[in-house]
Wavefront OBJ file of the C-alpha trace (Angstrom):
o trace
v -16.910 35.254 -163.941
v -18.000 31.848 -164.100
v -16.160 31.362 -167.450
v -12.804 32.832 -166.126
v -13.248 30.229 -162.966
v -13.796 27.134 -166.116
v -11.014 27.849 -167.764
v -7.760 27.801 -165.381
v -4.255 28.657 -165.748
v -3.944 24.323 -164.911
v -6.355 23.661 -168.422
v -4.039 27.009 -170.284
v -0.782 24.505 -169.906
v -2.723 21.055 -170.531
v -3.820 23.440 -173.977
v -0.295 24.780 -174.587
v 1.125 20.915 -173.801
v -1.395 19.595 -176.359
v 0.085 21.573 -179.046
v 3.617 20.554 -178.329
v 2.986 16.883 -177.360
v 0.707 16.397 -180.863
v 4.216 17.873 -182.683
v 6.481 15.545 -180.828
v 3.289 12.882 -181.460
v 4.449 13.305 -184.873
v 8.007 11.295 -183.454
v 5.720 8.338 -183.213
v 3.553 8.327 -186.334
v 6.481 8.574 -188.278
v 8.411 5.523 -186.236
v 5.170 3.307 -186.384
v 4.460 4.189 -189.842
v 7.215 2.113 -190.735
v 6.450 -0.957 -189.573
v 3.169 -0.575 -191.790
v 4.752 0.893 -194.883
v 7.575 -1.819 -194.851
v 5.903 -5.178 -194.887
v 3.108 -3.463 -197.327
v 5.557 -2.284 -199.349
v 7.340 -6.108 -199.783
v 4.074 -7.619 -201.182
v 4.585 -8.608 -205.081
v 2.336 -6.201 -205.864
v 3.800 -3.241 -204.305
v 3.365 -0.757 -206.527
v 6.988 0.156 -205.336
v 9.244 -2.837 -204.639
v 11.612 -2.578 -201.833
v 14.709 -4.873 -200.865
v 16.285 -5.072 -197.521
v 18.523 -2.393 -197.998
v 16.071 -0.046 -199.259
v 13.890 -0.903 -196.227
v 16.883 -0.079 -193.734
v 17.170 2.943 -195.590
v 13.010 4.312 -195.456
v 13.144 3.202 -191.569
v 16.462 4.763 -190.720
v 17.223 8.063 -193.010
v 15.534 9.721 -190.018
v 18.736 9.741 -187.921
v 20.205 12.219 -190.468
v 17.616 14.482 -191.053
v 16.930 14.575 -187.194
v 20.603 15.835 -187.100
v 19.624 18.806 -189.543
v 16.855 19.426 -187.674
v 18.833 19.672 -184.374
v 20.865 22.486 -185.793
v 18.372 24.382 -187.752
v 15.358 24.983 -184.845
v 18.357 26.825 -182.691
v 18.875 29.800 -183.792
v 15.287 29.962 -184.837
v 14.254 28.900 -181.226
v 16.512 32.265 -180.216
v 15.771 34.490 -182.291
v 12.432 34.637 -183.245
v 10.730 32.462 -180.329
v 9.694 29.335 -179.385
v 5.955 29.523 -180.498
v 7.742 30.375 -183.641
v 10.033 27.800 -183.866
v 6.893 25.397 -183.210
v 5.151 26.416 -186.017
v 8.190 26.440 -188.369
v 8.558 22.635 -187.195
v 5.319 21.225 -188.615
v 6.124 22.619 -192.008
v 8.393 19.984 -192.937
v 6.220 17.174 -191.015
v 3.324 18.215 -193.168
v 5.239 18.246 -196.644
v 6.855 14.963 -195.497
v 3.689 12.893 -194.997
v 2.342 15.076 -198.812
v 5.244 13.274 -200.279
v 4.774 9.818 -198.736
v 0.955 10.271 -199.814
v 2.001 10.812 -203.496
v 5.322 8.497 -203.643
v 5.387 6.279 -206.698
v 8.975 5.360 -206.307
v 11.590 4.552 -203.313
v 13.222 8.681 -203.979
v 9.796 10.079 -203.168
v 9.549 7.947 -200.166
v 13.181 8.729 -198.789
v 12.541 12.765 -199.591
v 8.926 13.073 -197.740
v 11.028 10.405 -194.394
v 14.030 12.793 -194.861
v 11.438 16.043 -194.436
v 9.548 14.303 -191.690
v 13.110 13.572 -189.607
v 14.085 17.366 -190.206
v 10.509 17.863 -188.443
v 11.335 15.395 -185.679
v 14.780 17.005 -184.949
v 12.857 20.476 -184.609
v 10.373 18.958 -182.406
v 12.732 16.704 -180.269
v 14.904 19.623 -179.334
v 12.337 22.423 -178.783
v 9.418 19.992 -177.051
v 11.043 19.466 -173.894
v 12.272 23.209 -173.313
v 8.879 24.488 -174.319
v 6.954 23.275 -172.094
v 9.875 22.863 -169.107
v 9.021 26.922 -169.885
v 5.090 26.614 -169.975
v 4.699 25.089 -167.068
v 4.502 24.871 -163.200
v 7.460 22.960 -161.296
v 4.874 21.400 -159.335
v 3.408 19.890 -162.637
v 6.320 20.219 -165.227
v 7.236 16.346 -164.862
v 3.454 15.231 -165.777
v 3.259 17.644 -168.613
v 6.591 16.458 -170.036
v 5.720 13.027 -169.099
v 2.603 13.670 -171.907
v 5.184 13.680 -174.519
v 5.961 9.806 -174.262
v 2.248 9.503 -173.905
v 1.362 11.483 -177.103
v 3.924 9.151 -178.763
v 2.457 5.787 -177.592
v -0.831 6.963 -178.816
v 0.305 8.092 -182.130
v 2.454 4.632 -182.831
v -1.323 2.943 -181.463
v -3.008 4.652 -184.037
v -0.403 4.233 -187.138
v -0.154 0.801 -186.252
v -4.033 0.199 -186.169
v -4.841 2.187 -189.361
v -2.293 0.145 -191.240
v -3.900 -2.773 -190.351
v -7.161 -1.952 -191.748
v -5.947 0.238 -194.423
v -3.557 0.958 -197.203
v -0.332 2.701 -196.067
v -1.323 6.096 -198.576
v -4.523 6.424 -196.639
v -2.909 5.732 -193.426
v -0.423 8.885 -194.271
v -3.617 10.744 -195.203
v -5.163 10.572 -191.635
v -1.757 11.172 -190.129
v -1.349 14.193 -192.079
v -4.438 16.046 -190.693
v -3.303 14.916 -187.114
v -0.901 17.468 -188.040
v -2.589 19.851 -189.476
v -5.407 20.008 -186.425
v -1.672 20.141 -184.085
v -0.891 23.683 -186.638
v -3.970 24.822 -185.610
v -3.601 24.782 -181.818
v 0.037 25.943 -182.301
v -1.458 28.856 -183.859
v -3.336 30.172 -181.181
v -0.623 29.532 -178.430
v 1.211 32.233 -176.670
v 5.079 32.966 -176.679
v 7.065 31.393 -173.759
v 7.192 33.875 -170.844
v 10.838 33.147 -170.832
v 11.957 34.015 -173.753
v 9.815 37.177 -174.007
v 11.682 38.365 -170.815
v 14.717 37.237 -172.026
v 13.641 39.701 -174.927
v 13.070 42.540 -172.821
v 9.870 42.182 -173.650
v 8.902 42.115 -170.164
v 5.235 43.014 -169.662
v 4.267 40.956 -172.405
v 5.881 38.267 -170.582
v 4.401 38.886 -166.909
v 0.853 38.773 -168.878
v 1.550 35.785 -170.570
v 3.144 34.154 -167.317
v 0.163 35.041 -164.732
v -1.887 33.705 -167.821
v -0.562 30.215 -167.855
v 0.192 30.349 -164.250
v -1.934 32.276 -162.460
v -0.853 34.575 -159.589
v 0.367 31.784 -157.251
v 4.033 31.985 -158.809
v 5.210 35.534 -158.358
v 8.465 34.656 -156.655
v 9.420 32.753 -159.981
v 8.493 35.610 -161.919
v 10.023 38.216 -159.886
v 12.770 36.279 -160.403
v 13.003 35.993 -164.023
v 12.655 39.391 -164.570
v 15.063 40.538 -162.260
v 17.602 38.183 -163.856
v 16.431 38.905 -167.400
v 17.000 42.905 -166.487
v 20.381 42.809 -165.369
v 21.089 40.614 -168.201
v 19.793 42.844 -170.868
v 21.372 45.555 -169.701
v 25.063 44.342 -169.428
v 24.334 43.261 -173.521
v 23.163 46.765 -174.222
v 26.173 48.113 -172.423
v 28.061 45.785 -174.546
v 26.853 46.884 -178.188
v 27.689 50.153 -177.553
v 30.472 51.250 -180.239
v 31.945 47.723 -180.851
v 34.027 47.242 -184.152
v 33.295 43.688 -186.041
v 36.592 42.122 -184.867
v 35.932 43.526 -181.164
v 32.863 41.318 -181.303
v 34.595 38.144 -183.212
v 37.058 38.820 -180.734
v 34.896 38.847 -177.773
v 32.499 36.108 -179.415
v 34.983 33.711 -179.825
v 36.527 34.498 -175.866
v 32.497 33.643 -174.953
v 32.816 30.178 -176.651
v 36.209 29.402 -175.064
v 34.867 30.683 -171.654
v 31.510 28.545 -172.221
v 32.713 24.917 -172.615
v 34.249 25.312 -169.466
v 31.600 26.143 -166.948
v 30.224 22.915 -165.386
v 26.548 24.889 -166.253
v 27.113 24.234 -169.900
v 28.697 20.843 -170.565
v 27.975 19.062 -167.420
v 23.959 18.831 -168.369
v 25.257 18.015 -172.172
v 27.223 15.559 -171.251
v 24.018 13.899 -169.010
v 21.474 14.518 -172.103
v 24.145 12.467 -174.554
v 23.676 9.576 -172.189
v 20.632 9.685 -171.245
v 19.525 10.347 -175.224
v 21.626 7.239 -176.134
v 19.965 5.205 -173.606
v 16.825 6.030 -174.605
v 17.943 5.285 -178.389
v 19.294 1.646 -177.265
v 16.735 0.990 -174.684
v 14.345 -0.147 -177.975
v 11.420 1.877 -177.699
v 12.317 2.957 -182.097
v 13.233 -0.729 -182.874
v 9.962 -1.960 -181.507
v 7.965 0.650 -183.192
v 9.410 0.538 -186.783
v 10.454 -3.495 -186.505
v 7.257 -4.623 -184.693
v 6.600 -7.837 -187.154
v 9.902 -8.604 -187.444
v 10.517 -8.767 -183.925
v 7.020 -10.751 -183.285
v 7.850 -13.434 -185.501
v 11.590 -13.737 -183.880
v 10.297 -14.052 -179.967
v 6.704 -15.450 -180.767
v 6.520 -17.556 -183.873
v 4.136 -17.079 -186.852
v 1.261 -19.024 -185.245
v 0.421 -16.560 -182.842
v -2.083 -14.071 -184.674
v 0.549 -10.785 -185.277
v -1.551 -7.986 -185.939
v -3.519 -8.707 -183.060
v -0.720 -8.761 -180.445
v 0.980 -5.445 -182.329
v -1.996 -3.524 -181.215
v -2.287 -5.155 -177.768
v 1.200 -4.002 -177.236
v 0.793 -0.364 -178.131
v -2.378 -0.210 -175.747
v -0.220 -1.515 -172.859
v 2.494 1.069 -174.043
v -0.641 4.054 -173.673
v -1.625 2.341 -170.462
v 2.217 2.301 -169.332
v 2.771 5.882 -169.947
v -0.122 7.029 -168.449
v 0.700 5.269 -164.918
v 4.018 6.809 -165.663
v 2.737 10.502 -165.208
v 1.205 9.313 -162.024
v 4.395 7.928 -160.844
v 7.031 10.288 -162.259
v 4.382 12.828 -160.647
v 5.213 11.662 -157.213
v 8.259 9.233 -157.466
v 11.928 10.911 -157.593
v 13.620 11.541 -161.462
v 16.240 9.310 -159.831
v 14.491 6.442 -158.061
v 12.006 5.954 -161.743
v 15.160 6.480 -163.543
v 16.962 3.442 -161.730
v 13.725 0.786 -161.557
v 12.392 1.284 -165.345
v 16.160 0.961 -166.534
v 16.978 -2.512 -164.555
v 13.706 -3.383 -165.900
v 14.683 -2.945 -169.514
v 18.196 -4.771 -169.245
v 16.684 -7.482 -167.414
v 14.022 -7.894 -170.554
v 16.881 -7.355 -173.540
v 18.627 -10.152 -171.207
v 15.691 -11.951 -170.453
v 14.237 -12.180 -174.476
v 18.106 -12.891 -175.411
v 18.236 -16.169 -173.155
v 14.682 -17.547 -174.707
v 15.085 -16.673 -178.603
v 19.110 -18.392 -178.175
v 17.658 -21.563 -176.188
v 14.541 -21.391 -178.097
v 17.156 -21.397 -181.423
v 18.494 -24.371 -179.924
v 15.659 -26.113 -179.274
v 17.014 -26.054 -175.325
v 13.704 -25.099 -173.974
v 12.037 -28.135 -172.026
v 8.505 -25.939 -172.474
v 7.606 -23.949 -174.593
v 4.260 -21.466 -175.642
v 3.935 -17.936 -177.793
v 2.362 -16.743 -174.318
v 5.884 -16.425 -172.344
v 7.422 -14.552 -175.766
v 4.330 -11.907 -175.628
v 5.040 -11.459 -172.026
v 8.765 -10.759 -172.436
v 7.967 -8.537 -174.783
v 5.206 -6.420 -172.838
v 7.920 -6.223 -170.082
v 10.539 -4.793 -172.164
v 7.290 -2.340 -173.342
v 6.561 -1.373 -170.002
v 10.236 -0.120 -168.867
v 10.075 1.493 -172.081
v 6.798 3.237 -172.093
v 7.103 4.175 -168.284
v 11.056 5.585 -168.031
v 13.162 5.724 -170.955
v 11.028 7.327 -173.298
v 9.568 10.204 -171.029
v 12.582 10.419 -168.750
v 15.106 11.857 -171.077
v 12.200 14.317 -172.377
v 11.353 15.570 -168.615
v 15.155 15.460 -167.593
v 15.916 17.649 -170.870
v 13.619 20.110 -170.129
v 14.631 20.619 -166.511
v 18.780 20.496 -166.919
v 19.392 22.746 -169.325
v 20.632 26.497 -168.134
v 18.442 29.995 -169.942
v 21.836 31.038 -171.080
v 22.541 28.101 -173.232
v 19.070 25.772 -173.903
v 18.889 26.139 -177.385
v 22.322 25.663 -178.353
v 22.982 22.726 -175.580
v 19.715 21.051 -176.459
v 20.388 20.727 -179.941
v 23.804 20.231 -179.401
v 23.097 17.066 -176.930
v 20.339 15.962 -179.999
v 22.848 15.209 -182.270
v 23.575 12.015 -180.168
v 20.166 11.110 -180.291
v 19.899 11.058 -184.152
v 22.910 9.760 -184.848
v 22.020 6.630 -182.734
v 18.442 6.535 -183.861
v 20.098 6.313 -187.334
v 22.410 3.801 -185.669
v 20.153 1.101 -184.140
v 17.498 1.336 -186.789
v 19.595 0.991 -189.645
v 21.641 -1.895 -187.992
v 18.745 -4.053 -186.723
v 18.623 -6.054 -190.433
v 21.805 -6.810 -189.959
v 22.202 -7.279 -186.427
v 19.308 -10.079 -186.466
v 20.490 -11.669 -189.829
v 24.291 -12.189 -188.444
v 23.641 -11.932 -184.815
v 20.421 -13.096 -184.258
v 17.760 -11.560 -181.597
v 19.932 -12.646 -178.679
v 23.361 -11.171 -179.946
v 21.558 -8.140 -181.087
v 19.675 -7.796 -177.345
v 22.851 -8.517 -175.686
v 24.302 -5.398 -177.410
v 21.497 -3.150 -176.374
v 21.626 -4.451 -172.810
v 25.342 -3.616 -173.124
v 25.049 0.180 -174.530
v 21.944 0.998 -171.941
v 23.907 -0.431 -168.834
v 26.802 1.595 -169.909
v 24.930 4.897 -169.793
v 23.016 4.569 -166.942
v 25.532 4.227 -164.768
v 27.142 7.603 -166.122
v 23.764 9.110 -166.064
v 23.516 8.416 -163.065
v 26.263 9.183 -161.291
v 26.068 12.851 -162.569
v 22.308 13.534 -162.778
v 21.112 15.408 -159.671
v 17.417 15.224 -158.423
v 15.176 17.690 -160.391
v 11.771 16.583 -159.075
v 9.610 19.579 -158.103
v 12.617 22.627 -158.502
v 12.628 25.370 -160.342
v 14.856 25.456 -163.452
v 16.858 28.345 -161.889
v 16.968 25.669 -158.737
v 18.594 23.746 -161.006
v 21.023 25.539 -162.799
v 22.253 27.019 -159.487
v 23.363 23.077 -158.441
v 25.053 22.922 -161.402
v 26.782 25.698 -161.093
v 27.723 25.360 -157.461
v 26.014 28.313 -156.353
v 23.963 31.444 -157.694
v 25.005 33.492 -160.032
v 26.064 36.753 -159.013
v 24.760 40.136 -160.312
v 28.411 40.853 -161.627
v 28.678 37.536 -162.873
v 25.766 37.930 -165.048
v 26.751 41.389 -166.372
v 29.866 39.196 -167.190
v 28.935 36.717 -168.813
v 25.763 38.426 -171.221
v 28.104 41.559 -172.222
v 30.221 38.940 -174.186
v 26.893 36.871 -175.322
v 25.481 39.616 -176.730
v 28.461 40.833 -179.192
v 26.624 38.494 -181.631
v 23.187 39.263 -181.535
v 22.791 42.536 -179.720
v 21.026 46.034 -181.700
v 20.587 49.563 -180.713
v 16.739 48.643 -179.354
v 17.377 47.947 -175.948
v 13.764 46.648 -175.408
v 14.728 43.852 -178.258
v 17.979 42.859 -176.733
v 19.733 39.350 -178.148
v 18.198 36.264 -177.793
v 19.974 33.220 -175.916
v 22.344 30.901 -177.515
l 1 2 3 4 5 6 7 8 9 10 11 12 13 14 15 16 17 18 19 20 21 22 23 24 25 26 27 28 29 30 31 32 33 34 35 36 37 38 39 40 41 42 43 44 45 46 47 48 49 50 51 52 53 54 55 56 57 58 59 60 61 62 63 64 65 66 67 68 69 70 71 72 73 74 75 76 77 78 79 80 81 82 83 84 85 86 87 88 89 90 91 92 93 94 95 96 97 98 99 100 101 102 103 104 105 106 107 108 109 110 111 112 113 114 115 116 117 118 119 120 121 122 123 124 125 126 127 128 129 130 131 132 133 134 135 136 137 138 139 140 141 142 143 144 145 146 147 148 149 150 151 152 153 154 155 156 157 158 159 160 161 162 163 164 165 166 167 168 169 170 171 172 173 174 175 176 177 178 179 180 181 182 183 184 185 186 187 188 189 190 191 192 193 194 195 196 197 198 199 200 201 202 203 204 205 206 207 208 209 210 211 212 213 214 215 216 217 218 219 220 221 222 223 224 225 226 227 228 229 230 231 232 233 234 235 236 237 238 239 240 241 242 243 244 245 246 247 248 249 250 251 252 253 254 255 256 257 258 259 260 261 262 263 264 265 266 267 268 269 270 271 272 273 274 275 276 277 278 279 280 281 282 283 284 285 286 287 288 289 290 291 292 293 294 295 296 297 298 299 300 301 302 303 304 305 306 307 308 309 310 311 312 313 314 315 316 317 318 319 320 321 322 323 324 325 326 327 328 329 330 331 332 333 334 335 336 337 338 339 340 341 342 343 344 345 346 347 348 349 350 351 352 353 354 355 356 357 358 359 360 361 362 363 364 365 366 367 368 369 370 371 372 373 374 375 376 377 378 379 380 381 382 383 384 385 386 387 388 389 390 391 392 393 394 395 396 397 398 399 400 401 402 403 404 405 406 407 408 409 410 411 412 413 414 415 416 417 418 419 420 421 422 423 424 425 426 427 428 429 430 431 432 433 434 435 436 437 438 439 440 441 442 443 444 445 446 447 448 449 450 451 452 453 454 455 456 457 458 459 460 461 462 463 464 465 466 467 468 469 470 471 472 473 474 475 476 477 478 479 480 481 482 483 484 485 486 487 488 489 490 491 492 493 494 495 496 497 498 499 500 501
């Protein structure tokens, strides 16, 4: 009895959260890795050599692999689960950092990055809708806010093992990071919405009152009621339907799809808020840490030192952040931590361009390692959780695979973007021109963001869709809708009816 009381259904979703914050952790061992394997990796005796270009390339050849990742966790997210889908993510993250360990040339390096951005793309996509799904409303935001954490911590720990060690050992210990993160994977449960969404539906009220508890019957009721008359419109649907019926009928879905303000009104949000995030600095710090040190604070300040000072304020940021996002609006977070950032990218730009031209009556490496923690702390405490907790509360059942990976693609391709440019951006640009760009992109999107995001804080994710909808969904409207969804996934088993897409 005792041990039932120890272990609540609040410490079941900080265990299932552990397992998918340690795989999106992965986001920022991979990120700070580069700023240890690059300026290692430049010495003259680098056992493999590296030019400018080829360093662009190691730090950037995420963005496409993240795109390939985007697509391929989908249907795999769908159809055979999230837990699933979780476990098929580390695969590549794992065999990434074996290749890294055992490089001897730049190929080796770009194959095990390219295997470790497939593994971020997985992660990215599926990390924000797993645990939206593990979770209470009451605590989603804090749990999703643990993602950001988990990544601070992990670009903490790259950066400080490559400062006391060589960057193949470094990949070592990040390796069994991930493999520990397998191992909790491994012994988490299925979400409760996708096993309902299955049919599967007293395996998914055990698992729910097991992460949950019995406090949240009215959401469960809920989801299986919906789930039911969902399941049994697609079952009604599979019966006798010729292959061109269903192309037919599948390709009437799609047309009917990208029209409903439920599917490409939360898209459209998530590829501005994902861009912001992307521009907002939080990749360019982590994989061009020395180079943007020695820009803003000279040489004579000592580097290394400040690096790791700045990824413990980044920890210590995010952690206040689950505190505040906990009890502040999305909206109200969303607004302060963003004029924060564009006042540092405009801020950092004035100093390095009057600092260029020796316009500065005073000067001291102190005020550069302040504008920089300031920039750190609007990234640490709202653009790096915030488009993590708002992506796993916007998203509709019907569609959250295929719109979250779908809205991903803009993430990767301007991850790819801003950390390929940087290079060139400081070299022709300098710091200021290149901040002034940033400041540029991120004001751009947050006004759009903003003007179409509604409140999420503490509402269910059927809350949610319903707003962007207009209104609930109707029993007929569901029947509707699923009979044409299922044309493409649907089989005789009505217990294992299609999975969402």
């Amino acid at each position: 009895m005792g041990k039932k009381q120890f272990i609540t259904p609040f410490k079941k979703q900080c265990f299932v959260t552990l397992g998918v914050s340690l795989n999106v952790a992965g986001h920022g061992l991979v990120m700070g890795f580069a700023a240890i394997l690059l300026p290692q990796l430049r010495q003259p005796d680098s056992i493999i050599p590296i030019d400018d270009s080829s360093g662009s390339w190691i730090a950037s050849i995420l963005g496409f692999a993240l795109l390939g990742g985007n697509f391929i966790v989908a249907p795999i997210m769908a159809k055979y689960g999230r837990r699933t889908a979780n476990l098929v993510s580390l695969m590549p993250m794992i065999v990434g950092w074996f290749c890294i360990i055992t490089a001897t040339n730049i190929t080796a390096l770009l194959i095990g990055r390219f295997f470790q951005g497939l593994a971020m793309g997985m992660s990215a996509t599926l990390g924000p809708v797993l645990i939206g799904e593990y979770t209470s409303p009451t605590n989603r935001g804090a749990f999703l806010t643990t993602i950001s954490l988990s990544i601070a911590t992990a670009v903490l720990t790259v950066h400080t093992l490559g400062s006391y060690l060589v960057w193949q050992t470094a990949a070592l210990v990040c390796a069994c990071i991930t493999f520990v993160d397998l191992i909790i994977v491994i012994y988490s449960p299925e979400s409760p919405s996708w096993l309902a969404d299955q049919g599967r539906y007293e395996e998914s009220e055990r698992v729910f009152r097991w992460l949950r508890g019995d406090g949240e019957e009215d959401e469960l009721q809920r989801m299986i009621e919906t789930s039911v008359i969902v399941n049994e419109s697609k079952a009604a649907a599979n019966i006798s339907q010729s292959f061109s019926k269903r192309f037919k009928s599948q390709i009437a879905y799609i047309g009917s799809t990208i029209k409903k303000k439920s599917f490409y009104k939360p898209i459209f949000i998530m590829i501005h808020i994902y861009t912001l995030s992307q521009w907002a600095g939080a990749n360019i710090l982590a994989a061009y840490t020395i180079d943007i040190f020695t820009n803003v604070i000279g040489t004579e300040a000592n580097i290394s030192l400040i690096v790791i000072t700045l990824d413990a304020q980044r920890i210590i940021s995010n952690s206040i952040g689950v505190y505040v996002i906990k009890k502040t609006k999305r909206k109200t977070i969303f607004l302060i931590t963003t004029a924060i950032n564009i006042f540092a990218f405009l801020t950092i730009a004035a100093y390095t361009y009057s600092k260029s031209k020796n316009m500065l009556p005073f000067d001291h490496p102190l005020i550069g390692i302040l504008l920089i923690h300031l920039h750190m702390l609007s990234i640490a405490m709202g653009t790096v959780p915030l488009p993590f907790i708002i992506a796993g509360e916007i998203f509709p059942l019907e569609y959250r695979s295929l719109a979250g990976g779908f809205s991903m693609v803009f993430m990767s391709t301007n991850l790819f973007i801003t950390v390929k440019t940087v290079p060139y951006l400081f070299k022709n640009l300098g710091i200021h021109g290149a901040y002034l760009i940033y400041a540029a992109v991120v004001g751009y999107c947050f006004v759009v963001a903003w003007w179409f995001l509604p409140e999420t804080k503490d509402r269910t994710l059927q809350e949610i869709e319903d707003e962007f909808r207009g209104r609930p969904m109707s029993p007929e409207e569901l029947k509707s809708t699923q009979s044409l969804t299922s044309l493409k996934y649907a089989n005789k088993d009505r217990r294992c009816s299609s999975p969402v897409v």
